[in-house]
PDBQT receptor file of N, H, CA, C and O in Angstrom, charges set to zero:
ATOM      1  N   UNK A   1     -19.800 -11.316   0.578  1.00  0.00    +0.000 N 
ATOM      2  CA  UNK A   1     -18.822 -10.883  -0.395  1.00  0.00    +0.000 C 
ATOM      3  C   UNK A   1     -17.936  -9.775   0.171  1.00  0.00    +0.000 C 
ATOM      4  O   UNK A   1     -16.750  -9.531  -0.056  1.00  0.00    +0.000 OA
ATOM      5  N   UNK A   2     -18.852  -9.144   0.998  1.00  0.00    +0.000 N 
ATOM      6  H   UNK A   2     -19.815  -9.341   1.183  1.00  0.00    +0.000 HD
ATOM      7  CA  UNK A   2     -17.692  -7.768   1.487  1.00  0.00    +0.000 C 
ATOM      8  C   UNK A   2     -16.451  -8.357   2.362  1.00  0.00    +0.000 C 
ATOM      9  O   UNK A   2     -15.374  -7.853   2.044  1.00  0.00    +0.000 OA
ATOM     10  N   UNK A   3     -16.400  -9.176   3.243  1.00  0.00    +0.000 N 
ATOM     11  H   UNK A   3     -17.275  -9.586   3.501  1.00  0.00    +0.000 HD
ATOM     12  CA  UNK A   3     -15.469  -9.929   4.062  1.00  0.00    +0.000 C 
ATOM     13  C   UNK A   3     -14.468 -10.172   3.382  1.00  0.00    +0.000 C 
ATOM     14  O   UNK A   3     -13.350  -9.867   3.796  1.00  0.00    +0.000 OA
ATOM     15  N   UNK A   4     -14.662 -10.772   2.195  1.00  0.00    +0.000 N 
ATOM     16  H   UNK A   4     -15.570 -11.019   1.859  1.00  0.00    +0.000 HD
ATOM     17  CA  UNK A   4     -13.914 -11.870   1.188  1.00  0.00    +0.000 C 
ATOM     18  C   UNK A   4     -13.215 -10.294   0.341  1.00  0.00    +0.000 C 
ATOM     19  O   UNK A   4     -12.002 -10.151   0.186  1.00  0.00    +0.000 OA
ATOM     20  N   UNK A   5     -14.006  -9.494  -0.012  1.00  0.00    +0.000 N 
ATOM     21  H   UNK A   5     -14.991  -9.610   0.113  1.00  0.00    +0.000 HD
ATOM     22  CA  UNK A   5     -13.230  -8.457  -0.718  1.00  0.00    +0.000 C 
ATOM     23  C   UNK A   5     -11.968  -7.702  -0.071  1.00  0.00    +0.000 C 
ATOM     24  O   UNK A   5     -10.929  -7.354  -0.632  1.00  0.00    +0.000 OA
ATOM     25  N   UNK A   6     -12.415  -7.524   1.480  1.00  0.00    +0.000 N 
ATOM     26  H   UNK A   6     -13.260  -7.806   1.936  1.00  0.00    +0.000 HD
ATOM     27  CA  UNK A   6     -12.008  -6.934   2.579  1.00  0.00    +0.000 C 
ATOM     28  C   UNK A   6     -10.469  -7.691   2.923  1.00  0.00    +0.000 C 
ATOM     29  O   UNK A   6      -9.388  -7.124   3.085  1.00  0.00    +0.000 OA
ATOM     30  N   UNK A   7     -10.727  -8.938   2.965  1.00  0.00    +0.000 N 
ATOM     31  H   UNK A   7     -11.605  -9.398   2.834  1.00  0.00    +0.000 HD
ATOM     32  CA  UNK A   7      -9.705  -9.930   3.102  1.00  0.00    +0.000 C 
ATOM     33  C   UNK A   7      -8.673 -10.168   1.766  1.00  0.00    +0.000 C 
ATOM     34  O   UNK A   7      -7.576 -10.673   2.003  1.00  0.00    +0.000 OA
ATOM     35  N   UNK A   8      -8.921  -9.909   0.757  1.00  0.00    +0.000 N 
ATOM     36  H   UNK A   8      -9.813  -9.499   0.564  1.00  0.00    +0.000 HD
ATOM     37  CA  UNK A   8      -8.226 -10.029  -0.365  1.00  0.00    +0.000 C 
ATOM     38  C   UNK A   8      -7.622  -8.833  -0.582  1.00  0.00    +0.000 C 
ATOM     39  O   UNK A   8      -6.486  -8.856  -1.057  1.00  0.00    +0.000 OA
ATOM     40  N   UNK A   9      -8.297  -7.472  -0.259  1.00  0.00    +0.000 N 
ATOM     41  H   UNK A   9      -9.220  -7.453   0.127  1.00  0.00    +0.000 HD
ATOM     42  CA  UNK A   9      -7.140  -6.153  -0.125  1.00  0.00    +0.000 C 
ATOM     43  C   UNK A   9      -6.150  -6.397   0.906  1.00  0.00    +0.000 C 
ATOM     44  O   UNK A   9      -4.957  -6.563   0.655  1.00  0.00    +0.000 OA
ATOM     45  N   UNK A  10      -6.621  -6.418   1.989  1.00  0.00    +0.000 N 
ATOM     46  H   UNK A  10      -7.590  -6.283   2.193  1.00  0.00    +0.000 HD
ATOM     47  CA  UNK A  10      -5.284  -6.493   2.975  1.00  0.00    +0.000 C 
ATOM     48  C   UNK A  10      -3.947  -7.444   2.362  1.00  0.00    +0.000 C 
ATOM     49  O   UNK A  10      -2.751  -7.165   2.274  1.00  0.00    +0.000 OA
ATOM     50  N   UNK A  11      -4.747  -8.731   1.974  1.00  0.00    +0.000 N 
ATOM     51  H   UNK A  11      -5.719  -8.958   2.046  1.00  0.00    +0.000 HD
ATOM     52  CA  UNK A  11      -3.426  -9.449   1.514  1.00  0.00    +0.000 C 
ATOM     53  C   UNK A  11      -2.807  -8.651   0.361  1.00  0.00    +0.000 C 
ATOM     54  O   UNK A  11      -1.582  -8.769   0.390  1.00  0.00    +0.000 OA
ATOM     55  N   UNK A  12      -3.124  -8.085  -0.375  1.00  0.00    +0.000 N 
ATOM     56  H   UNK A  12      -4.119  -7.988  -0.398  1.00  0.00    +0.000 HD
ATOM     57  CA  UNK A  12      -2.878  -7.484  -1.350  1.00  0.00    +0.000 C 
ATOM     58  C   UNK A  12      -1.616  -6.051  -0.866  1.00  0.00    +0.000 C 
ATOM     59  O   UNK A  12      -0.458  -5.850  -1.231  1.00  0.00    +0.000 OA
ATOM     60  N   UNK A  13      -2.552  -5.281   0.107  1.00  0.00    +0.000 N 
ATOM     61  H   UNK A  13      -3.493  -5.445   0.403  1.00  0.00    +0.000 HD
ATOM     62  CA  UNK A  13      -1.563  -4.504   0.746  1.00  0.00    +0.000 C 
ATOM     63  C   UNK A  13      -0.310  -5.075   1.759  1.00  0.00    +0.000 C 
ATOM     64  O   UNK A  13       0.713  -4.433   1.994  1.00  0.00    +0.000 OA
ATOM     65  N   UNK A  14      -0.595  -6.294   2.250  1.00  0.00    +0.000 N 
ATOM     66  H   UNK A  14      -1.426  -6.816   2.059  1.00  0.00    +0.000 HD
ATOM     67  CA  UNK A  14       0.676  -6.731   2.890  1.00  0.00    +0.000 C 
ATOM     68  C   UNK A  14       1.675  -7.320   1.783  1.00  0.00    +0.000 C 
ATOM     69  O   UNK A  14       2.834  -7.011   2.064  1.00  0.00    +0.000 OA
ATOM     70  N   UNK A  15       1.594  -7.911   0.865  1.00  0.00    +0.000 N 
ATOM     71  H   UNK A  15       0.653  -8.162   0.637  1.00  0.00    +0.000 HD
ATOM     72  CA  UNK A  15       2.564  -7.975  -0.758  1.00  0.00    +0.000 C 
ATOM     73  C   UNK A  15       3.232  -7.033  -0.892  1.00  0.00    +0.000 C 
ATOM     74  O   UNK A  15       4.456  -6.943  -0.794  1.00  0.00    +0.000 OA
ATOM     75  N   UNK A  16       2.242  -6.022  -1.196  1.00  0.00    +0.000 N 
ATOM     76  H   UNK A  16       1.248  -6.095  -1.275  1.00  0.00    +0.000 HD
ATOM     77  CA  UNK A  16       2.604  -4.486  -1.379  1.00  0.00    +0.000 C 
ATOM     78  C   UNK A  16       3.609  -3.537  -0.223  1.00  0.00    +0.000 C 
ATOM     79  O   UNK A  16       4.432  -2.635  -0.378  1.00  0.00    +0.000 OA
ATOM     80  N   UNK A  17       3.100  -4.208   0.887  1.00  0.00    +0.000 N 
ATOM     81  H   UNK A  17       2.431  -4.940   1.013  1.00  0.00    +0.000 HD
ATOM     82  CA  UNK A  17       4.245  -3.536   1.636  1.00  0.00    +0.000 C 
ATOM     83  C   UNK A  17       5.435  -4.306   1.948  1.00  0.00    +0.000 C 
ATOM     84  O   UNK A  17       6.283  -3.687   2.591  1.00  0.00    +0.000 OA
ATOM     85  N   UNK A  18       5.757  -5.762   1.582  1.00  0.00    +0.000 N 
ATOM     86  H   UNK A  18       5.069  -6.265   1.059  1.00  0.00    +0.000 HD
ATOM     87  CA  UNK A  18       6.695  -6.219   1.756  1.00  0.00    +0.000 C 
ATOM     88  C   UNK A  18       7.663  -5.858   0.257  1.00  0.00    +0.000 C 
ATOM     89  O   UNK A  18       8.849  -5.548   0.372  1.00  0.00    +0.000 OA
ATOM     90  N   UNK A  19       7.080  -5.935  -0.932  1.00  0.00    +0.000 N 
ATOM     91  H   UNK A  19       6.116  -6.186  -1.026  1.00  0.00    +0.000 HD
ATOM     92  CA  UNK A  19       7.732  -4.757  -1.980  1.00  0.00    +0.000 C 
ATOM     93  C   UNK A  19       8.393  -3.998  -1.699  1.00  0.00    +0.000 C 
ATOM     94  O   UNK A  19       9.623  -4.021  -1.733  1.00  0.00    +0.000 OA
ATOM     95  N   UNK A  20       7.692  -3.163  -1.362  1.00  0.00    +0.000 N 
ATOM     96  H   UNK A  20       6.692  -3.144  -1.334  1.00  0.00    +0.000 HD
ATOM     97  CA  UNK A  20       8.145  -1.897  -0.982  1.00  0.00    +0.000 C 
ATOM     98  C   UNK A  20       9.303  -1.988   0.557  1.00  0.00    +0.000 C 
ATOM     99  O   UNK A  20      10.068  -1.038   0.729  1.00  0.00    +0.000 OA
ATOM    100  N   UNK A  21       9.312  -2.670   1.138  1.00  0.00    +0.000 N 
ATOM    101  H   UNK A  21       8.692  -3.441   0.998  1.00  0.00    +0.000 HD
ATOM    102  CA  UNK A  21      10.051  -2.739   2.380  1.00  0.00    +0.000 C 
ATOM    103  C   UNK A  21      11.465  -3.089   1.197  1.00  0.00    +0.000 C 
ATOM    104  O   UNK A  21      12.471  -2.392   1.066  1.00  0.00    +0.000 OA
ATOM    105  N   UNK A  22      11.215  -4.045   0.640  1.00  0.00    +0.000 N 
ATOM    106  H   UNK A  22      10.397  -4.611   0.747  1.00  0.00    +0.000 HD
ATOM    107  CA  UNK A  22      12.706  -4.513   0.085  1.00  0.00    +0.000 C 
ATOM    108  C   UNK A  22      12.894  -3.570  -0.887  1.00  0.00    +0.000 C 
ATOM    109  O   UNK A  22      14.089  -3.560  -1.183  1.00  0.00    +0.000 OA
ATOM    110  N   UNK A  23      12.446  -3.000  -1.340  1.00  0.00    +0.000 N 
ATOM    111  H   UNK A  23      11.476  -3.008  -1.100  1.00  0.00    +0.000 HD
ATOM    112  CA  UNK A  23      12.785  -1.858  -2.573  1.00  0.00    +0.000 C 
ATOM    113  C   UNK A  23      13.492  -1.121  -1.905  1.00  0.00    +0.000 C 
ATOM    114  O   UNK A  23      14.528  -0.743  -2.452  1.00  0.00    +0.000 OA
ATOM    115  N   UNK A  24      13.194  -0.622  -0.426  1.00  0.00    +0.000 N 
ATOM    116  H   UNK A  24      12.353  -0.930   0.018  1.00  0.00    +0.000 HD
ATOM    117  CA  UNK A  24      13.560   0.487   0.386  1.00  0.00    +0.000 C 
ATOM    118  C   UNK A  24      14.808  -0.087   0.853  1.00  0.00    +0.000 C 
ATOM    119  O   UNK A  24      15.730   0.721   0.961  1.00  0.00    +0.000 OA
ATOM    120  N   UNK A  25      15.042  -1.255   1.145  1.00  0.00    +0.000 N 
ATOM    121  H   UNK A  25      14.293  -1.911   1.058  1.00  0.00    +0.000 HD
ATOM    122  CA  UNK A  25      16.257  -1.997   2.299  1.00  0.00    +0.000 C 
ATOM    123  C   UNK A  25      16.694  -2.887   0.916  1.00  0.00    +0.000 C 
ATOM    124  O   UNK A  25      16.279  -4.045   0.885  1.00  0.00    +0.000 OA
ATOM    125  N   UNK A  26      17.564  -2.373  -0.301  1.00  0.00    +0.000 N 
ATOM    126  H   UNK A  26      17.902  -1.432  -0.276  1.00  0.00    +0.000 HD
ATOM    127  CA  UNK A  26      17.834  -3.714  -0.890  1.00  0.00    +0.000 C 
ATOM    128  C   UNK A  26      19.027  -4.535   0.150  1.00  0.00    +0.000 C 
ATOM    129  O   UNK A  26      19.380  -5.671  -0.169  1.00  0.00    +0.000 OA
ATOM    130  N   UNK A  27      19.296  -4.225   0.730  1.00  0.00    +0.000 N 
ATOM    131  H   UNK A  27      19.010  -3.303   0.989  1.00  0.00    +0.000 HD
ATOM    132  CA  UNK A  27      20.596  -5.082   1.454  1.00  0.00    +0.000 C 
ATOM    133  C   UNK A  27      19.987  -6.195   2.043  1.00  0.00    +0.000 C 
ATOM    134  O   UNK A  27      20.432  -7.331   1.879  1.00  0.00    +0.000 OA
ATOM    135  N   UNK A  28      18.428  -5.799   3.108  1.00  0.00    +0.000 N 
ATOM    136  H   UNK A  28      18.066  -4.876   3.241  1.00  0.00    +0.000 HD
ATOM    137  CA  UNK A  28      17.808  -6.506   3.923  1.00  0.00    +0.000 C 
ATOM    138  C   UNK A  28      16.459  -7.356   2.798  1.00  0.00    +0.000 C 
ATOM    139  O   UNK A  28      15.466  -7.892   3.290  1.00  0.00    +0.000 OA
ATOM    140  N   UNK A  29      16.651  -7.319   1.738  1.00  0.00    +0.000 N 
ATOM    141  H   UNK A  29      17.458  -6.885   1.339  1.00  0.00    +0.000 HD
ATOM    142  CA  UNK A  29      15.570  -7.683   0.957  1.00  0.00    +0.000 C 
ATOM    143  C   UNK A  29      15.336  -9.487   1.096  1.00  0.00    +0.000 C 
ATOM    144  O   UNK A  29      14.294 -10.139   1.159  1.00  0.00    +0.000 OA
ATOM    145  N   UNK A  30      16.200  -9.746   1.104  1.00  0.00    +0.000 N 
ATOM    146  H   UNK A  30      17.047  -9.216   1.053  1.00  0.00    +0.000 HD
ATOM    147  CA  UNK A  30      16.165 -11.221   0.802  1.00  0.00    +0.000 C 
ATOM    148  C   UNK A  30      15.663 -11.932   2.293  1.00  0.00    +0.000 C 
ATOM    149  O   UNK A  30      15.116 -13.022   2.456  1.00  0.00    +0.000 OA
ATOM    150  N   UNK A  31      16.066 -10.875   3.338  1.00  0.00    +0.000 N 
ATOM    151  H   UNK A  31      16.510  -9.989   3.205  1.00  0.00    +0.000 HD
ATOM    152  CA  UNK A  31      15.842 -11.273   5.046  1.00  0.00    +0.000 C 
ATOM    153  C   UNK A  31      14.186 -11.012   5.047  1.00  0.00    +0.000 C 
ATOM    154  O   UNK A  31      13.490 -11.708   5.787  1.00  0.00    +0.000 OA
ATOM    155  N   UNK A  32      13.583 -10.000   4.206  1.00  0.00    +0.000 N 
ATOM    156  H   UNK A  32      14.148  -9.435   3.605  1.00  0.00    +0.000 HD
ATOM    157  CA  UNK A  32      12.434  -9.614   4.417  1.00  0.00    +0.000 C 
ATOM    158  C   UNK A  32      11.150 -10.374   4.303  1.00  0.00    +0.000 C 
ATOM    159  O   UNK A  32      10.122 -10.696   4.900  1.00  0.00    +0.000 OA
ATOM    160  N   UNK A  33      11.938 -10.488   2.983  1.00  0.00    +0.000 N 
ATOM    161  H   UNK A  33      12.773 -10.227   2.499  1.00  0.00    +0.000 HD
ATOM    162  CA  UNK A  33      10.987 -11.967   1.954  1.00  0.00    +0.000 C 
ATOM    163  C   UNK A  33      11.391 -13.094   2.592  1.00  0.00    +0.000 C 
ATOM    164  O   UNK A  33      10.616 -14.026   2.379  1.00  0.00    +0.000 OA
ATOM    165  N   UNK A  34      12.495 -13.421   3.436  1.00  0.00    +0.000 N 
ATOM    166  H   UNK A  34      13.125 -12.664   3.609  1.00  0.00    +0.000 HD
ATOM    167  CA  UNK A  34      12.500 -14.594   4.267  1.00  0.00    +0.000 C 
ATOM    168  C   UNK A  34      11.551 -14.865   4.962  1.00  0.00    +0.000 C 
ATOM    169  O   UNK A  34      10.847 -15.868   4.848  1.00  0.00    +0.000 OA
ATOM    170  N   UNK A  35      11.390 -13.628   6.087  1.00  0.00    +0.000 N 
ATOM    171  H   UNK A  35      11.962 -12.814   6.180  1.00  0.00    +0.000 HD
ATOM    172  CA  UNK A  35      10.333 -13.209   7.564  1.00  0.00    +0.000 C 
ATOM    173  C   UNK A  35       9.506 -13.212   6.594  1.00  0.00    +0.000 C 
ATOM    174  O   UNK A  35       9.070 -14.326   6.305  1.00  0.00    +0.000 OA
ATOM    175  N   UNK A  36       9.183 -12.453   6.065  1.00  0.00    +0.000 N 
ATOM    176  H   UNK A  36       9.537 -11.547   6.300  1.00  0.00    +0.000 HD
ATOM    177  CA  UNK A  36       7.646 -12.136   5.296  1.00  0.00    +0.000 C 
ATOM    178  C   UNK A  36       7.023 -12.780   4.768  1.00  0.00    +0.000 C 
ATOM    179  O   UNK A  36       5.826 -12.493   4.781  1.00  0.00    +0.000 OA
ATOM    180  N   UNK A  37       7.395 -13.824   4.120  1.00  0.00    +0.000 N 
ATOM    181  H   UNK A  37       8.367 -14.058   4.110  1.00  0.00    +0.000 HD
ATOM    182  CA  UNK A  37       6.684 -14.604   3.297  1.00  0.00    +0.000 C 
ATOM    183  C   UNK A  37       5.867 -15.500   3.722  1.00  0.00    +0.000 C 
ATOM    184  O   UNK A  37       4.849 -15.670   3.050  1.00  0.00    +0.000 OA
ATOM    185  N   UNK A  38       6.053 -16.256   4.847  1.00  0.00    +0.000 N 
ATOM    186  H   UNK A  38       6.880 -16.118   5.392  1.00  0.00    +0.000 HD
ATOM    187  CA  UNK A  38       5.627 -17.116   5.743  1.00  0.00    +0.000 C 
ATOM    188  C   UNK A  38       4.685 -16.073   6.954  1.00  0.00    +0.000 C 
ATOM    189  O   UNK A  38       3.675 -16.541   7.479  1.00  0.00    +0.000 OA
ATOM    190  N   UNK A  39       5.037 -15.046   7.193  1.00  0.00    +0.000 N 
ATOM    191  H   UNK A  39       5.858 -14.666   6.767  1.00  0.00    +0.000 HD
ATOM    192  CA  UNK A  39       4.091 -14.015   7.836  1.00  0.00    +0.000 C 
ATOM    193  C   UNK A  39       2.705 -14.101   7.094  1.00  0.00    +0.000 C 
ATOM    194  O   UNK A  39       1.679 -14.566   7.591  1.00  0.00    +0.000 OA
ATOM    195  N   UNK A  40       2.842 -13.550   5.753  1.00  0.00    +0.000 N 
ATOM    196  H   UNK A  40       3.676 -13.172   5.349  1.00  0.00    +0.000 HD
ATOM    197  CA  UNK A  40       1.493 -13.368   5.209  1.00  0.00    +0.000 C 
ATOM    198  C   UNK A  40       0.719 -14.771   4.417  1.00  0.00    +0.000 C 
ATOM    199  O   UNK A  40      -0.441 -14.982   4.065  1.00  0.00    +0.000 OA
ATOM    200  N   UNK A  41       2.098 -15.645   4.340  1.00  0.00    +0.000 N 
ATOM    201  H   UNK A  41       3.041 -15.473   4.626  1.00  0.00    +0.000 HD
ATOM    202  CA  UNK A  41       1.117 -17.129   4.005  1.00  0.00    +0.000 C 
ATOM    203  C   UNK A  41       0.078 -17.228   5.521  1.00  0.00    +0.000 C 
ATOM    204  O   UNK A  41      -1.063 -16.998   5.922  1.00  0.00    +0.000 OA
ATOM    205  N   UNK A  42       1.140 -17.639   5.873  1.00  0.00    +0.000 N 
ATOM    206  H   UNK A  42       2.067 -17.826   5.546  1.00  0.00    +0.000 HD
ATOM    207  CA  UNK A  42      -0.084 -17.887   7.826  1.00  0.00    +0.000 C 
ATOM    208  C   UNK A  42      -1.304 -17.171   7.761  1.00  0.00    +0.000 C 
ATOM    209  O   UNK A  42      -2.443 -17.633   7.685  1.00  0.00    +0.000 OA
ATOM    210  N   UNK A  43      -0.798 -15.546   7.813  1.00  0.00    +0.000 N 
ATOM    211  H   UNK A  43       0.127 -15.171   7.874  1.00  0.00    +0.000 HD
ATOM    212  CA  UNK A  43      -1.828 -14.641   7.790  1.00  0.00    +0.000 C 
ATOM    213  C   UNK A  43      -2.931 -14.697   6.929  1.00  0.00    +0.000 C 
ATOM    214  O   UNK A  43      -4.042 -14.254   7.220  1.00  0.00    +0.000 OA
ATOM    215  N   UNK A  44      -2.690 -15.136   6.070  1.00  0.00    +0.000 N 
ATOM    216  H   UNK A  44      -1.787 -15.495   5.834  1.00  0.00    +0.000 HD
ATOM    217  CA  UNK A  44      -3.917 -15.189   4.915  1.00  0.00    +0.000 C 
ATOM    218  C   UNK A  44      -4.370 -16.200   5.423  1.00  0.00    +0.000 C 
ATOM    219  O   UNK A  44      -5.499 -15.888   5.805  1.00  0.00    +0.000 OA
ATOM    220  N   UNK A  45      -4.087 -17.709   5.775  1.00  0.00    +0.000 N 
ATOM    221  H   UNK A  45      -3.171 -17.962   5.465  1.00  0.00    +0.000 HD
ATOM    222  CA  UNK A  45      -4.884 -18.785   6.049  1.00  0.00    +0.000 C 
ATOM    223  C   UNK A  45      -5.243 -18.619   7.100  1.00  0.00    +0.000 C 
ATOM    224  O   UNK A  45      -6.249 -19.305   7.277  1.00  0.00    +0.000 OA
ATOM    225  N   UNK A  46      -4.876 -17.841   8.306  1.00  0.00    +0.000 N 
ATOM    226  H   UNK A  46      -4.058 -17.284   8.162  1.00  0.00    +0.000 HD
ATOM    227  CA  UNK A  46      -5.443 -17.060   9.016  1.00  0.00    +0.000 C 
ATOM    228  C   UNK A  46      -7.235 -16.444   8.941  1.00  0.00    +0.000 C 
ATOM    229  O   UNK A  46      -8.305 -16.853   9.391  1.00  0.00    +0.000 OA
ATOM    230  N   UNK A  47      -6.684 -14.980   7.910  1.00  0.00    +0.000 N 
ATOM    231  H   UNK A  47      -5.815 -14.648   7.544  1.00  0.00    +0.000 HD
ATOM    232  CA  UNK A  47      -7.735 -14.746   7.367  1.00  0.00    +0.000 C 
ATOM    233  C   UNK A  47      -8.967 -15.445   6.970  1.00  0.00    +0.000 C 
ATOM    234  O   UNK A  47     -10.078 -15.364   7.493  1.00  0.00    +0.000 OA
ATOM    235  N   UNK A  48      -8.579 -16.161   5.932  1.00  0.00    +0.000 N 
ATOM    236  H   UNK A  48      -7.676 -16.227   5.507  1.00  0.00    +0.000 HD
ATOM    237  CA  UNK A  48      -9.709 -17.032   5.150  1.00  0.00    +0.000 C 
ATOM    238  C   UNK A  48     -10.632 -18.427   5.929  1.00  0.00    +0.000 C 
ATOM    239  O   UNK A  48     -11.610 -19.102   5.608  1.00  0.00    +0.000 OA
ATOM    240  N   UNK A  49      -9.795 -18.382   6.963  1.00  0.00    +0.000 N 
ATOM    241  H   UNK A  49      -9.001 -17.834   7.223  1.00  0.00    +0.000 HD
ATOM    242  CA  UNK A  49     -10.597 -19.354   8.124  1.00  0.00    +0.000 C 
ATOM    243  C   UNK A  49     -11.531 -18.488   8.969  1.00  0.00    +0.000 C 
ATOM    244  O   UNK A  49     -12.547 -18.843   9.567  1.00  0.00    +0.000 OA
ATOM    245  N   UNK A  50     -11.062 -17.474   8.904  1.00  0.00    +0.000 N 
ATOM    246  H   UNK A  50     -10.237 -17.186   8.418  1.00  0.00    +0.000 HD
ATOM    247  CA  UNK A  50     -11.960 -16.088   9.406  1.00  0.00    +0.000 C 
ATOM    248  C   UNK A  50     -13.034 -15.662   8.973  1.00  0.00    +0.000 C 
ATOM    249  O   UNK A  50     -14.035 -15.346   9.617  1.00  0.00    +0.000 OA
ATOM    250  N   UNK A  51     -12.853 -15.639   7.821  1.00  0.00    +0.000 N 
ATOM    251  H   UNK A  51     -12.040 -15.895   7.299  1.00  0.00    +0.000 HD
ATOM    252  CA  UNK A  51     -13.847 -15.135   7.097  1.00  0.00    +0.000 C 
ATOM    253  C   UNK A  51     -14.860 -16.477   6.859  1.00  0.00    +0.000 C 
ATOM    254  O   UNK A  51     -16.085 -16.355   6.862  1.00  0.00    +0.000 OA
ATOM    255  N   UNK A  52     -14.275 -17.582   6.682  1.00  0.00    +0.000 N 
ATOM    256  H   UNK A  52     -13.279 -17.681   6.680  1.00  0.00    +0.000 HD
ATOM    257  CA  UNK A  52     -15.414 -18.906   6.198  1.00  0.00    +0.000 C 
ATOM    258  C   UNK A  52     -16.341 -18.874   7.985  1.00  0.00    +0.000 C 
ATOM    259  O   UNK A  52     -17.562 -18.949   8.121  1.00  0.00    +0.000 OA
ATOM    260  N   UNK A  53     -15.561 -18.776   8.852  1.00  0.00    +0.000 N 
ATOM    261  H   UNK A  53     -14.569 -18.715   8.741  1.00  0.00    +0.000 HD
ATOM    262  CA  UNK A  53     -16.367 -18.968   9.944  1.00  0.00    +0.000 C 
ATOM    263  C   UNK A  53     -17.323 -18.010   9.905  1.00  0.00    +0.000 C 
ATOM    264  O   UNK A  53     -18.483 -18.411   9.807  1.00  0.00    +0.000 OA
ATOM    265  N   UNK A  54     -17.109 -16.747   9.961  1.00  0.00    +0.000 N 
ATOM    266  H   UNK A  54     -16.167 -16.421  10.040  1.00  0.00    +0.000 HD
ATOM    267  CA  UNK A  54     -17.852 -15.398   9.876  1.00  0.00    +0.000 C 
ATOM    268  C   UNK A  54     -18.901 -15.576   8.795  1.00  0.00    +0.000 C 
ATOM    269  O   UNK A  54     -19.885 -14.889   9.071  1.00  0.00    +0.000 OA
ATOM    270  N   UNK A  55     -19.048 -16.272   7.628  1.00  0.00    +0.000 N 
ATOM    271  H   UNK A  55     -18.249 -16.829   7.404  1.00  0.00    +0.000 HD
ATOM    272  CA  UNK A  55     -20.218 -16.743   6.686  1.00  0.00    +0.000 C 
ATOM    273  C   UNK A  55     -20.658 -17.662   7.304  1.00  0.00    +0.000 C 
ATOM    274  O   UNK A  55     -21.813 -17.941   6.981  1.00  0.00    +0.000 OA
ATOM    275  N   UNK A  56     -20.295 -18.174   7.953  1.00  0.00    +0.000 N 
ATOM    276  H   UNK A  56     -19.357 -17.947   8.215  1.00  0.00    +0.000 HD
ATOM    277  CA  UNK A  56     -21.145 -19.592   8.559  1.00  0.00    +0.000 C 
ATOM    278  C   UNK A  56     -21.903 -19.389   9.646  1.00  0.00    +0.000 C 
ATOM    279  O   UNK A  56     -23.000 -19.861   9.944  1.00  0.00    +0.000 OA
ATOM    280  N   UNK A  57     -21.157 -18.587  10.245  1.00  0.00    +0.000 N 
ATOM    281  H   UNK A  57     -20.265 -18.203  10.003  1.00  0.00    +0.000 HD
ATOM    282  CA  UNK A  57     -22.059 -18.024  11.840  1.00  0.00    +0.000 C 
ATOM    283  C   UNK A  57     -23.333 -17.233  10.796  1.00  0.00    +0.000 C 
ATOM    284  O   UNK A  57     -24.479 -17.659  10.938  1.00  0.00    +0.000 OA
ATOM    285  N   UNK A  58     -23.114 -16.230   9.892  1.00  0.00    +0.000 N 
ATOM    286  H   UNK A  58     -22.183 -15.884   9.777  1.00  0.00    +0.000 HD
ATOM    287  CA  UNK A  58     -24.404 -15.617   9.522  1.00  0.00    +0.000 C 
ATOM    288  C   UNK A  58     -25.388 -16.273   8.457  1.00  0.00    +0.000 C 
ATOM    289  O   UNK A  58     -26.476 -15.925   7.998  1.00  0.00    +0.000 OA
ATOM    290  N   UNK A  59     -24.756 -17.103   8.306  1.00  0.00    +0.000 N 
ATOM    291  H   UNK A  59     -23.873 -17.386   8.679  1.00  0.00    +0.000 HD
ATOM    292  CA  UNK A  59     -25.581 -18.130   7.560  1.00  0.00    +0.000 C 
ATOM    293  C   UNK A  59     -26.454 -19.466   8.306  1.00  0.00    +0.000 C 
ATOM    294  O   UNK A  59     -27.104 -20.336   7.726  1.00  0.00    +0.000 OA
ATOM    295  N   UNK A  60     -26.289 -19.345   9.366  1.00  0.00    +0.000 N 
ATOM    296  H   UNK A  60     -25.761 -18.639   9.837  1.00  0.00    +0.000 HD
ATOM    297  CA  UNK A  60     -26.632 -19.708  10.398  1.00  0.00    +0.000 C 
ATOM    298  C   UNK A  60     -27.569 -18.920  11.206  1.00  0.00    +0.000 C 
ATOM    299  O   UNK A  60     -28.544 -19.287  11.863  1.00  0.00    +0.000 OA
ATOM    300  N   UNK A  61     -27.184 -18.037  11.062  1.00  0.00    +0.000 N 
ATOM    301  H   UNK A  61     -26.393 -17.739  10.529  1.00  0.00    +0.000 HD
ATOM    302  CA  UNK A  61     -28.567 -17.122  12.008  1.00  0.00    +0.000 C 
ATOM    303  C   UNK A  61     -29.574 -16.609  11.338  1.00  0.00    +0.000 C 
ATOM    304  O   UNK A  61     -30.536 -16.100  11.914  1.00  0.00    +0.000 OA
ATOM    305  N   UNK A  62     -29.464 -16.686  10.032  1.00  0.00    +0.000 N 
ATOM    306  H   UNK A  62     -28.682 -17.099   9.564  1.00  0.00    +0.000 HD
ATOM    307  CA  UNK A  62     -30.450 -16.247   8.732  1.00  0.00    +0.000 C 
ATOM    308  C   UNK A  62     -31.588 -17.306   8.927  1.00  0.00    +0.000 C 
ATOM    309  O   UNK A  62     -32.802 -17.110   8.874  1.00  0.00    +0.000 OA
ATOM    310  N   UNK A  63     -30.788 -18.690   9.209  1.00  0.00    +0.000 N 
ATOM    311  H   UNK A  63     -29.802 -18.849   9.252  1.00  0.00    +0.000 HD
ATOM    312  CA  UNK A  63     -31.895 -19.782   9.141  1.00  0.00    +0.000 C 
ATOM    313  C   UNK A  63     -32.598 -20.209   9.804  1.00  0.00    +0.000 C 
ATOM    314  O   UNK A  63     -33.361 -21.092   9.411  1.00  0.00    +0.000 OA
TER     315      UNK A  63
């Protein structure tokens, strides 16, 4: 559970900082959320393949 919690803040803080990037740059906002959006989709499926492996390896050595 801690992985999975661990992994769901970060995504949470990368949202949060792409917010905030365009709040800060409204001119560049729409360029941000362009780049960005597809940054942290990847990144999260990234993540979450990360984390399923990382339960599996220790779920695996438990047994």
């Amino acid at each position: 559970m801690n992985a999975w919690l661990l992994y769901i803040l970060i995504v949470i803080a990368a949202l949060a900082a792409l917010l905030a990037i365009a709040h800060g740059l409204p001119s560049a906002s729409s360029s941000v959320f362009f780049i960005g959006t597809p940054v942290v989709v990847i990144g999260a499926g990234l993540g979450a393949k990360f984390v399923k492996e990382t339960r599996k390896s220790r779920r695996a050595h438990r047994s």
